[in-house]
N, C-alpha and C positions, 0 to 999 in steps of 0.2 A: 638460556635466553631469558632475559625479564621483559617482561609484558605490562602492562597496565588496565587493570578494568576500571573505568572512571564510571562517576553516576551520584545522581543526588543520596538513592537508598534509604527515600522516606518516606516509610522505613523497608529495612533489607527485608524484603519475602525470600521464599525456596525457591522461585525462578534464577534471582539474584542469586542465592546462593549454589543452586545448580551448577551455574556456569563459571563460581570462583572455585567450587570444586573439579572442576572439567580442566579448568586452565590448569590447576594446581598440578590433576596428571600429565596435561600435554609440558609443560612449562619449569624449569628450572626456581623462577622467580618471577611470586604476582602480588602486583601492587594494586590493591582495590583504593582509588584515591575519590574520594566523596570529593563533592565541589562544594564550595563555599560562595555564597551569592550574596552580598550583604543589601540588594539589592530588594530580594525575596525573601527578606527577612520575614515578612508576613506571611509565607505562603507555607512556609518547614511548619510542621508537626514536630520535626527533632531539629534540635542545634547542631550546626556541622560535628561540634567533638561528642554529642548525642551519639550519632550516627556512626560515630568512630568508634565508641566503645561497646556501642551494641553489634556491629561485626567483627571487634577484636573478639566478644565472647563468644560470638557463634563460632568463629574459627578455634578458638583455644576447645572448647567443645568438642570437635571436628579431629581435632590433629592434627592441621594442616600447617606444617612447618614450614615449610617454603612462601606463604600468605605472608602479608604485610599490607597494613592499612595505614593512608594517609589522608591527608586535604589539601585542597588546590584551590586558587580561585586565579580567574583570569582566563587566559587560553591554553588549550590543554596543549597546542602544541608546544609551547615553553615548557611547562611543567613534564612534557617526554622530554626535552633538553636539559632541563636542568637535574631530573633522576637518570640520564642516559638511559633510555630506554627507545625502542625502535618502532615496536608493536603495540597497538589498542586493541586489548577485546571488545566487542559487545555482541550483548546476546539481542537474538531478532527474534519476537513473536509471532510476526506475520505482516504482512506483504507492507500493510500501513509503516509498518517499523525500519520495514528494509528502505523506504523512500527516504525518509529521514536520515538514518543514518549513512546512507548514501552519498547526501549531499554532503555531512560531515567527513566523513571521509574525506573526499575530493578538497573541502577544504583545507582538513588538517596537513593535508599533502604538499599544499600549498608554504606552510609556515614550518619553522625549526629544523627538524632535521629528518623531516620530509616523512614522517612513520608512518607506518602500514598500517589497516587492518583488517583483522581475522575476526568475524561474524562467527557464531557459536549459537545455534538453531535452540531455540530453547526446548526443555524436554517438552513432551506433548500432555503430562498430565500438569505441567504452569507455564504452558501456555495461554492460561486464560487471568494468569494474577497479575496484577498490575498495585503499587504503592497506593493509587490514588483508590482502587478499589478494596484494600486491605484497609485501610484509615476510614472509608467509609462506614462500612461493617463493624468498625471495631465502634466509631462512635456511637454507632447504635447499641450497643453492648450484644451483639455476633460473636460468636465463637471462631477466632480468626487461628488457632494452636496450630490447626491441619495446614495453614497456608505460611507459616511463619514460621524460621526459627526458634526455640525455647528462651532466647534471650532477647528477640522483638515482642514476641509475646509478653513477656515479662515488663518490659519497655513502654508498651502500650496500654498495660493495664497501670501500672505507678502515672503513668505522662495522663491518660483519658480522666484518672481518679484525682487528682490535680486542679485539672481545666475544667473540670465539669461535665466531660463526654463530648 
């Protein structure tokens, strides 16, 4: 079965990656598909193809062969029509999380071809990381290694040394 984990993943932490590893064992085929907002252009720390290449390296890393990463913008529920794909992961941290994606849910249900999804508890030791609080940390110059990937890490130190922190 192919699934789809959708998400900004700016930038991918090990919550994020927890659960593309999780799906990887439940799931035949996972498309981790970063959203493009040209909207919130101002708001990304990484450029949607940022964002793509520094989870294509954490998976290549990984081993996970059945992974595949793309970009979508628009509604996700086209972009599950247009990859035929039935299922949305996401991973929930806690109860705030579940609300929101709740309603999404019921939305996407609404549109295309009507796809499910399956909620993936996040582990309990990242449970508490969040992109907005990994990017915070980092611009103070925080040691973020334990919360990141080897290849966001990496990503945040070339992108922070750049911009100026």
């Amino acid at each position: 079965m192919h699934v789809v984990y959708p998400g900004s993943f700016d930038p991918l932490h090990n919550g994020h990656f927890d659960v593309i590893q999780r799906a990887s064992r439940l799931f035949g085929k996972v498309t981790v598909a970063v959203l493009e907002n040209p909207s919130k252009r101002n708001f990304w720390l990484f450029a949607p193809q940022e964002r793509v290449e520094i989870i294509r390296q954490a998976i290549a890393a990984a081993r996970l062969t059945n992974v595949e990463v793309d970009s979508f913008h628009g509604l996700l529920a086209e972009y599950m029509r247009r990859v035929n794909a039935r299922v949305i992961v996401k991973g929930l941290r806690a109860v705030s999380d579940y609300e929101t994606e709740l309603q999404m849910a019921h939305l996407n249900r609404q549109y295309g071809n009507h796809p499910e999804t399956l909620f993936i508890m996040a582990a309990t030791r990242w449970s508490f990381v969040s992109s907005t609080m990994v990017k915070e940390i980092a611009r103070y110059g925080g040691d973020v290694s334990k919360l990141v990937p080897p290849a966001t890490a990496e990503a945040l130190r070339a992108k922070l040394s750049t911009i100026g922190g």
